[in-house]
C-alpha positions in Angstrom: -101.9 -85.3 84.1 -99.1 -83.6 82.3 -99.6 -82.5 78.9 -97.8 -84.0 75.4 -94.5 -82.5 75.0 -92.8 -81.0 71.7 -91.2 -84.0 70.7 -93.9 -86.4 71.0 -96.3 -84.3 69.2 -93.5 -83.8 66.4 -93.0 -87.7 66.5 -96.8 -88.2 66.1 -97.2 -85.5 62.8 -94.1 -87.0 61.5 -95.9 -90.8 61.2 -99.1 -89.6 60.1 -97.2 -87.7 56.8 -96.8 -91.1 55.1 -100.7 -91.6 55.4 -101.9 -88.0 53.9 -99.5 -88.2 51.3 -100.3 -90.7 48.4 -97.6 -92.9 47.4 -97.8 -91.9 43.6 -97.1 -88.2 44.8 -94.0 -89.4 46.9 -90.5 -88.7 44.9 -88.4 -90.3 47.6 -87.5 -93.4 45.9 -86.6 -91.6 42.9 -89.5 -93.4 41.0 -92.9 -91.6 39.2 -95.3 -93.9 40.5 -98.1 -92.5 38.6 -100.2 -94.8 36.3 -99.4 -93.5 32.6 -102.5 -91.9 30.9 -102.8 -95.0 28.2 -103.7 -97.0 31.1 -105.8 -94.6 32.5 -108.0 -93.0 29.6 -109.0 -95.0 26.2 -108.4 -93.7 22.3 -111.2 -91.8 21.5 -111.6 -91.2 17.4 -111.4 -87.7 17.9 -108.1 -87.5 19.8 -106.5 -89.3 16.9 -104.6 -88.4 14.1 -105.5 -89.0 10.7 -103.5 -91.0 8.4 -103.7 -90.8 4.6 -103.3 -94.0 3.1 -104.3 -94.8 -0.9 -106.3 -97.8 -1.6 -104.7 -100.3 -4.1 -107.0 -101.1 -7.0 -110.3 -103.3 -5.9 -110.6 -100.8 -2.5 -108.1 -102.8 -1.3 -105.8 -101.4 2.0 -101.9 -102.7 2.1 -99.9 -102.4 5.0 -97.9 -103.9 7.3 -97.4 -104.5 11.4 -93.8 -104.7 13.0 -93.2 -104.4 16.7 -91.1 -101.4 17.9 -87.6 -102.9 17.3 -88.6 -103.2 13.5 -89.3 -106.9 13.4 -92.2 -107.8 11.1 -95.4 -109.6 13.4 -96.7 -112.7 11.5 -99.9 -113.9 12.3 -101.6 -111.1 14.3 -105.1 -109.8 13.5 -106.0 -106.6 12.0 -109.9 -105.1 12.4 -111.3 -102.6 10.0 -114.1 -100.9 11.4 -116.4 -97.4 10.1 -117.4 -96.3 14.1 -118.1 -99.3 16.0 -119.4 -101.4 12.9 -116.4 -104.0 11.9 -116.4 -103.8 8.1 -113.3 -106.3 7.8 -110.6 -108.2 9.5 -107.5 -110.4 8.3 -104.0 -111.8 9.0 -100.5 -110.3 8.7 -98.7 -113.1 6.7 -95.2 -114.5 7.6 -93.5 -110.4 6.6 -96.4 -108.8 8.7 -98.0 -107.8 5.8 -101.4 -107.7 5.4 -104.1 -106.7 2.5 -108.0 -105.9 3.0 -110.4 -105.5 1.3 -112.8 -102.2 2.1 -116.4 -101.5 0.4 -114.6 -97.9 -0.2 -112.4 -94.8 0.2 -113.3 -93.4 3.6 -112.7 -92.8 7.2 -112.0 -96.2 9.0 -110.5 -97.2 12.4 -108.2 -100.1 12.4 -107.3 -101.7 15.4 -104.2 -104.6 16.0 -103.2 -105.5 19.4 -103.2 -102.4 21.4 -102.7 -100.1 18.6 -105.3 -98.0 17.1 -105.2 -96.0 13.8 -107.6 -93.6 11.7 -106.9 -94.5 8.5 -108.5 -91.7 5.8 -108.3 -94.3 3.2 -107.8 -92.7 -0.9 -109.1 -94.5 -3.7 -106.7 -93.3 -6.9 -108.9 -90.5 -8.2 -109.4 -88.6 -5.0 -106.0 -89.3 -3.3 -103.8 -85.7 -2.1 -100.2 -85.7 -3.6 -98.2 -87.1 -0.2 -100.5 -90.1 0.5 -98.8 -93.4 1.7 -99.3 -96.2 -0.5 -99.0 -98.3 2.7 -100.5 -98.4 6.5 -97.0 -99.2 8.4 -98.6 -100.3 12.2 -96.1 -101.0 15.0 -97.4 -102.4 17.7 -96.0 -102.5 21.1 -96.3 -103.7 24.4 -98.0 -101.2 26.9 -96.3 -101.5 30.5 -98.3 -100.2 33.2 -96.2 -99.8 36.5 -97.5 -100.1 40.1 -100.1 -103.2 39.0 -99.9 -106.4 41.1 -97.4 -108.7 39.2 -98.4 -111.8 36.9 -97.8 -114.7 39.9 -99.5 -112.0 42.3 -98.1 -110.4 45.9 -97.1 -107.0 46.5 -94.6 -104.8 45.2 -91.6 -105.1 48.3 -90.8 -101.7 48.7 -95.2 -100.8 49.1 -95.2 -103.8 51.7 -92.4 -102.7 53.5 -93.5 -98.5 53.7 -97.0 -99.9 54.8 -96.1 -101.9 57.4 -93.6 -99.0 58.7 -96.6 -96.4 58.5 -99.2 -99.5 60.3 -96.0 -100.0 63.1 -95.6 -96.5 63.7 -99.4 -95.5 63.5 -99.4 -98.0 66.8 -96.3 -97.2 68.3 -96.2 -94.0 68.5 -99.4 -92.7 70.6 -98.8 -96.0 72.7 -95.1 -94.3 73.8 -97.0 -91.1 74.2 -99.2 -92.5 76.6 -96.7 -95.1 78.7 -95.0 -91.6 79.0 -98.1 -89.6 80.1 -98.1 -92.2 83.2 -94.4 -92.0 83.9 -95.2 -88.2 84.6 -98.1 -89.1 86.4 -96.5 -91.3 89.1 -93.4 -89.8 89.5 -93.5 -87.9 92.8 -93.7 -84.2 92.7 -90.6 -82.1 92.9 -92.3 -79.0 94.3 -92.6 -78.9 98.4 -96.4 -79.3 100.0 
């Protein structure tokens, strides 16, 4: 029995690449197919940033939500919570504004849509010089790439590398071995 050549072993390391390597790792299409770190990991409290904002009078918190191209969002919800208790919740009217009322000046969370905010809220007495007067919220759509699309199936270009890697996974030691008996029958060249 003769042993693997050069080429076929090459041939053989050469299809099992695409299987060590994973796909988000692979810059050959020109494409980061990582999932982005919003997708991956959730707001925490502490990784956010603090916005000053200064109550109107009756503890009351004005703002108003607009998607990223400006546009005010009527009609969405806006949560108020102090840690995971919801203290209140309202509408943005037809501008996107919204007002809410809060027991008092203080540290609150406020959530709408995907968009999360710590809010230091000021009552007028104890607000700092450059507070807002106003929470301004855009909310926007998060795209995650590399999920299975809405009607379902598989991403063409995944399908079509997987099926390559599957085809040559199978076709390669199988050509390694139809050559293996080739050499095995052929009839030596060296005199008895």
């Amino acid at each position: 029995m003769s042993s693997v050549g050069p080429v076929q072993k090459l041939a053989a390391v050469l299809a099992a690449v695409p299987l060590a390597i994973p796909c988000w790792q692979s810059s050959a299409f020109g494409k980061d197919l990582r999932p982005p770190q919003a997708a991956v990991s959730k707001s925490r409290p502490a990784e956010l940033k603090a916005t000053d904002v200064l109550l109107l009078p009756g503890n009351v918190l004005a703002g108003g939500v607009h998607d990223s191209d400006g546009q005010p969002i009527a009609d969405t919800e806006i949560v108020v919570s102090l840690g995971r208790q919801e203290i209140a919740r309202g509408l943005t009217d037809e501008l996107g504004e919204f007002v809410i009322e809060v027991p008092r000046g203080g540290t609150y969370l406020v959530v709408t849509g995907q968009t999360v905010v710590l809010v230091r809220a000021w009552t007028g007495t104890a607000a700092p010089p450059k507070c807002a007067t106003r929470l301004h919220l855009t909310q926007s759509k998060i795209t995650v790439r590399g999920q299975t699309p809405v009607g379902g199936g598989i991403d063409p270009l995944l399908g079509v590398l997987l099926i390559g890697g599957i085809a040559a996974a199978i076709a390669i030691p199988l050509a390694i071995n139809a050559n293996d008996d080739d050499n095995d029958n052929r009839p030596s060249a060296s005199p008895p």
